[in-house]
Structures are given as C-alpha cells and as structure tokens.
N, C-alpha and C positions, 0 to 999 in steps of 0.2 A: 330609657334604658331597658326595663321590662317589654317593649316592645320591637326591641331589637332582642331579643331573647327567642323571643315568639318567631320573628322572620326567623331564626336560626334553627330552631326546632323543626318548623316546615319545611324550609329546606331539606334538610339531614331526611327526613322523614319521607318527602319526595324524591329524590335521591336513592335512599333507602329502597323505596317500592320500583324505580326504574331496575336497580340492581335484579332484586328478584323475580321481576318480571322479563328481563332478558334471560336472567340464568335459567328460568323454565323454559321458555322458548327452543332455547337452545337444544333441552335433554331428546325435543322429539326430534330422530335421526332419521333420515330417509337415505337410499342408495342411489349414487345417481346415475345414471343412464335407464337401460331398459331390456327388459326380461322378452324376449321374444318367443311367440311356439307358433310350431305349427302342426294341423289337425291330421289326419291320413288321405285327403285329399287334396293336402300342399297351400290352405287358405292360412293366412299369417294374421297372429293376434298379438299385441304387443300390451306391455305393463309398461308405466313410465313412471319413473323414480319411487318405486317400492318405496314404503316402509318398514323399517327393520324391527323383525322379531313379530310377527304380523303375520298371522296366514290369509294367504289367498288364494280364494279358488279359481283354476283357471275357469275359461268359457265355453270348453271342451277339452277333452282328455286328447292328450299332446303325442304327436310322435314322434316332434322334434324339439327339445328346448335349448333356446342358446343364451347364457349370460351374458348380457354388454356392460353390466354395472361396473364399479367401483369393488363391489364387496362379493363376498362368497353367497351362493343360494342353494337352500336343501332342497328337494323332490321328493314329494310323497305320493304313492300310489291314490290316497283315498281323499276327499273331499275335506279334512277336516284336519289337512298335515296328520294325517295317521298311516301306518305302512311305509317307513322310510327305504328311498332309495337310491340316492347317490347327494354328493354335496357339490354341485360345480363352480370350482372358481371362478374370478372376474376373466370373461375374456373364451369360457370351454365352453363348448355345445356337446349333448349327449342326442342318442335316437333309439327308437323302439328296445325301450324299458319300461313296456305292460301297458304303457298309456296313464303315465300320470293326472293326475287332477289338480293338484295344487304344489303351491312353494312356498317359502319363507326364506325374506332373507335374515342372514345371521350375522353379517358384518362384523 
C-alpha cells in the first residue's frame, strides 16, 4: 500500500513539472510571418517570425519597411529602439521616414 502511495506522489509530481514546463514554453510569443525592408538601393532583408517585445536591429537603415506579421511593429530611428517613429500594423508598409534602424514587435 505505502508503495502505491509513492507511485501516486510521482505521478502528481510528474505531471505537475510537465504542467509547468509547457505553461513556460508557452509565455515566449513570437509574430508570425515576416518583417521585410528594403535599403536605398532596393536590396531586400527579411526578419522571420520576430519576437515580441524584442528590439532588433535591422542590417541597414531601411527605406522601406513592410509588416507581413500577425501583430503590430514599432519603428525607431536609432539602433537601440530609441527615436520612435511610426507603429505599423499587420499588413502596412511605410517609406523614407529618415532611415530607420530597428523595430520591435508589440503584438
């Protein structure tokens, strides 16, 4: 009987850590599709399925960005999401707004 106790504890216990271990998985979000820019000489870089709340910088300062994602993405002038300048939804493209450097999505 005490040993059928013990399977039941393990159980519950394993159980227990799959629970937690998916519910963290979970929390990290990403956007899905793909952030595209392009440079002032029309060469195209793409981001694919961002994560959100995440700055990234792009690989040169942009003179076209289009959102393909799921989720909304900010645009900042400077390296470091510093200098904000526009938020574009899933789906808008903006162009020469100073040459951004990076984004974050915010989903």
């Amino acid at each position: 009987m005490l040993a059928l106790a013990h399977l039941g504890r393990l159980g519950l216990a394993a159980g227990m850590a799959a629970v937690l271990a998916t519910g963290l998985a979970t929390n990290a979000q990403a956007a899905t599709g793909r952030i595209q820019y392009f440079d002032v000489n029309g060469q195209e870089f793409l981001i694919t399925n961002p994560p959100d709340n995440v700055c990234l910088t792009l690989q040169v300062r942009a003179s076209t960005i289009d959102n393909e994602t799921n989720k909304s993405v900010n645009v900042y002038l400077g390296t470091a999401c510093d200098t904000f300048v526009t938020t574009l939804e899933p789906g808008r493209a903006v162009a020469h707004v100073g040459g951004p450097q990076s984004v974050r999505v915010i989903g």
